[in-house]
VEXROPA-61389 format. One line per 5 residues: for each residue x, y, z of C-alpha. Coordinates in steps of 0.25 Angstrom, whole numbers. Example, Ala and Ser with C-alpha at 12.3 -4.5 7.8 and 13.67 -1.06 7.14 Angstrom:
BEGIN
49,-18,31 | 55,-4,29
# end
This chain:
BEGIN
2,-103,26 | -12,-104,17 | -15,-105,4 | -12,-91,-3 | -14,-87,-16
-2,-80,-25 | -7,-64,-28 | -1,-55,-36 | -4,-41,-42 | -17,-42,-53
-17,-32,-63 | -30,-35,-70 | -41,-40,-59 | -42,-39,-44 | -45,-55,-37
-54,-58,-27 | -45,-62,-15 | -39,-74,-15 | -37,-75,-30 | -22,-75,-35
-19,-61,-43 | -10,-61,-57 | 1,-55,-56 | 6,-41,-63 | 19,-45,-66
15,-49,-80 | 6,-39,-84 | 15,-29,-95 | 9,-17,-90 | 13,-20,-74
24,-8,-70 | 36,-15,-64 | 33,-19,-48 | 40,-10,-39 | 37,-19,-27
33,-33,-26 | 29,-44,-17 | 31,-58,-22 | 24,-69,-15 | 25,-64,-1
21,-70,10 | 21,-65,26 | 17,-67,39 | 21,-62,54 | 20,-76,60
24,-89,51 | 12,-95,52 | 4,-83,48 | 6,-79,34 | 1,-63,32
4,-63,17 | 3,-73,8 | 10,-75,-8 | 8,-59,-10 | 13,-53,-23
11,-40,-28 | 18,-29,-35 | 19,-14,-32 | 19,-6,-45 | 25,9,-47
15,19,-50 | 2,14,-42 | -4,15,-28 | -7,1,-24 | -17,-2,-12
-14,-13,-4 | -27,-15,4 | -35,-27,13 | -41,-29,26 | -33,-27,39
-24,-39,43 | -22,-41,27 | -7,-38,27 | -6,-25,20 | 5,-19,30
14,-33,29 | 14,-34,16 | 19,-19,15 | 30,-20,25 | 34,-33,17
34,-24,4 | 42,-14,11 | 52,-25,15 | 49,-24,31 | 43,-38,33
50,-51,24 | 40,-59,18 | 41,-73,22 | 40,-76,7 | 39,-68,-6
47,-56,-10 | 45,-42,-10 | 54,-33,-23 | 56,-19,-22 | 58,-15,-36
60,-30,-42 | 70,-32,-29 | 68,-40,-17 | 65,-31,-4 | 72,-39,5
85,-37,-3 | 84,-20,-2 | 90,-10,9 | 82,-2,16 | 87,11,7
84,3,-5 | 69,2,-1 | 67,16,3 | 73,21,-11 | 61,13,-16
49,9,-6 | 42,18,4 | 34,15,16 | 21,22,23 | 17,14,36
4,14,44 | 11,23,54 | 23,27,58 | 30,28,71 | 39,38,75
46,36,88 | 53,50,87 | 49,64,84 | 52,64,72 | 45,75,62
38,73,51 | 47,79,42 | 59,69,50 | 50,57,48 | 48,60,32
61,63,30 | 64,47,36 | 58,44,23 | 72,50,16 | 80,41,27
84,31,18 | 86,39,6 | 94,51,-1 | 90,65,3 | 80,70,-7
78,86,-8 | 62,88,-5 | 58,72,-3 | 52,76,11 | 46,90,8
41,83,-2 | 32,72,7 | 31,81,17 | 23,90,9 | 15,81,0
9,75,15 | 5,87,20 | 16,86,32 | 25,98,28 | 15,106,40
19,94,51 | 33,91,45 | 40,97,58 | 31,90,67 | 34,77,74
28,64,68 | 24,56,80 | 13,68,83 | 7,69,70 | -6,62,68
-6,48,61 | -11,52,49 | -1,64,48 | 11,54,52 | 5,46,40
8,57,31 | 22,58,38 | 25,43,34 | 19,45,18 | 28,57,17
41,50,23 | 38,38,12 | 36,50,0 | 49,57,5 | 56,43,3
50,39,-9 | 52,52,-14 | 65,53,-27 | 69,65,-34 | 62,55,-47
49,53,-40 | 46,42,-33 | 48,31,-46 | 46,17,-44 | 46,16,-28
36,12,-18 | 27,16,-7 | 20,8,2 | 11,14,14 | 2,5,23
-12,13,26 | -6,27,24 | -15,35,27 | -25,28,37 | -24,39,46
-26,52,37 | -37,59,35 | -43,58,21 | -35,70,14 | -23,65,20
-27,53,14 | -30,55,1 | -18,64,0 | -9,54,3 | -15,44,-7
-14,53,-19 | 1,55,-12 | 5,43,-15 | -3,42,-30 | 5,52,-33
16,45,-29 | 13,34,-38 | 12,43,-50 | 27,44,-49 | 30,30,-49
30,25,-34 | 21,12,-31 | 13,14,-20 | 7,2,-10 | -1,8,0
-10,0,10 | -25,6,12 | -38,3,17 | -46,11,13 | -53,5,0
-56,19,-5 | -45,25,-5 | -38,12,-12 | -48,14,-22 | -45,29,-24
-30,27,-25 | -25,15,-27 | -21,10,-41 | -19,-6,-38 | -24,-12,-24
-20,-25,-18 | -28,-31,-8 | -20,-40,3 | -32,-50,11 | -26,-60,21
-12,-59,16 | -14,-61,1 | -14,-52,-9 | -28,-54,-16 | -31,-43,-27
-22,-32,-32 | -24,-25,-45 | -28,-10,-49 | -39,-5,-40 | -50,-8,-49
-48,-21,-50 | -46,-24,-34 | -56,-12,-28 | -67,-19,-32 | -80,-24,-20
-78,-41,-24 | -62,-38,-22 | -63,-31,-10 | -76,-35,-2 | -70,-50,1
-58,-44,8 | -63,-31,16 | -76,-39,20 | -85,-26,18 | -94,-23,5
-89,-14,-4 | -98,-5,-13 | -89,5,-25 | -97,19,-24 | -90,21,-38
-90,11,-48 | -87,16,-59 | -77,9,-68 | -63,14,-67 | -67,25,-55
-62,21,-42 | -72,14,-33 | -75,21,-18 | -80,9,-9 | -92,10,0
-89,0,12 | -100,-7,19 | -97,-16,32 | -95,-32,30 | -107,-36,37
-115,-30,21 | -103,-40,14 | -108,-51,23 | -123,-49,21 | -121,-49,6
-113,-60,5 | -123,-69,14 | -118,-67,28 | -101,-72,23 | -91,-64,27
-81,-61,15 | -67,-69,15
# end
């Protein structure tokens, strides 16, 4: 295994990749982690580690974009937030406990999940495959209704799931994480975490289900949701991590990591903010990597 550096979460200023971050934990002001990952380390083959030493916390009350290129890890490191995958080293809490020592029931009371896609290998209805989302909890009065109707499916609720379009099953599997994360308090100090949400919706879809899930996090819920899309991470998210060859290499609030000399290295494309302004979000215009190489003397970016 090479050489990696130790990251962590940085309150105060985004690094350049492959810079070590400071951590949060000792800042006063940090709210209390809802879900950490402590030095892990993965791979799918044992001599081909995916992540490396990563660290981060998951705080209540923000939406938290976990963005980087293809290949980088994103949808690993989810599943080994979500406790699917073990880490070959490292540990994951859920609330200050260890993952691997909690029931299935007990994560569903607390962490939710919206995949890439999901399969459905019977004819299930919508309503049948947001209701799952209660499977594992007690009955709540109006906890489907509820999602059903807050992603625009209470029109399709009776149709099956496997003829909808992707985008529309999409939906189906953010209401079905909403009816579980869903309490008669709110949704307190739980998580979410979704992998590319909403890469298939169309842009009100999309825009719906992002201020969804800010809304979610003004009741307390951490959200950690995987995007692409640097403009819409610059619109929403309030902390961004960026994971580049299986290390964690900035995090911090979205100012401090949205920046050109942050994000150039790693996406290999030049980055122009059409909105500078300080303390307005930035709205990137995006130029092809052969401009980056030009200006940088014919080198292509690390």
């Amino acid at each position: 295994m090479r050489k990696v550096m130790e990251p962590g979460i940085d309150q105060q200023e985004a690094r350049l990749p492959h810079r070590p971050i400071t951590s949060l934990s000792g800042a006063s002001t940090a709210p209390k982690p809802l879900l950490a990952a402590e030095d892990v380390c993965f791979g799918y083959q044992a001599d081909q580690p995916l992540l490396e030493k990563v660290s981060l916390t998951l705080a209540p009350g923000r939406v938290t974009a976990l963005i980087g290129p293809n290949a980088a890890g994103k949808s690993t490191l989810i599943r080994i937030l979500l406790g699917q995958l073990s880490p070959w080293q490292g540990v994951v809490r859920l609330g200050g406990r260890d993952i691997a020592g909690l029931a299935p029931p007990q994560r569903a009371r607390w962490l939710s999940y919206v995949p890439q896609r999901g399969g459905c290998g019977f004819a299930f209805t919508v309503r049948q495959v947001v209701t799952m989302g209660r499977h594992a909890l007690p009955y709540l009065p109006g906890a489907v209704e509820e999602a059903l109707g807050a992603c625009d499916l209470l029109g399709v609720q009776e149709k099956v799931f496997a003829q909808l379009s992707i985008g529309q099953q999409q939906l189906v599997l953010l209401a079905r994480a909403m009816a579980q994360a869903a309490d008669r308090e709110g949704p307190g100090a739980k998580a979410m975490l979704l992998d590319e949400p909403a890469s298939a919706m169309d842009p009100w879809h999309v825009h719906r289900t992002m201020g969804l899930l800010a809304e979610q996090t003004r009741r307390g819920m951490g959200v950690l949701i995987v995007l692409h899309d640097l403009n819409l991470t610059a619109r929403y998210a309030d902390d961004v991590w960026i994971l580049h060859e299986g290390r964690l290499i900035a995090a911090g609030p979205w100012d401090k990591v949205l920046r050109p000399e942050v994000l150039e290295p790693v996406y290999r494309v030049r980055l122009t903010p059409l909105i500078q302004s300080p303390g307005k979000r930035p709205l990137f215009a995006v130029e092809p990597a052969d401009t980056l190489e030009a200006a940088s003397g014919g080198e292509s970016p690390g």
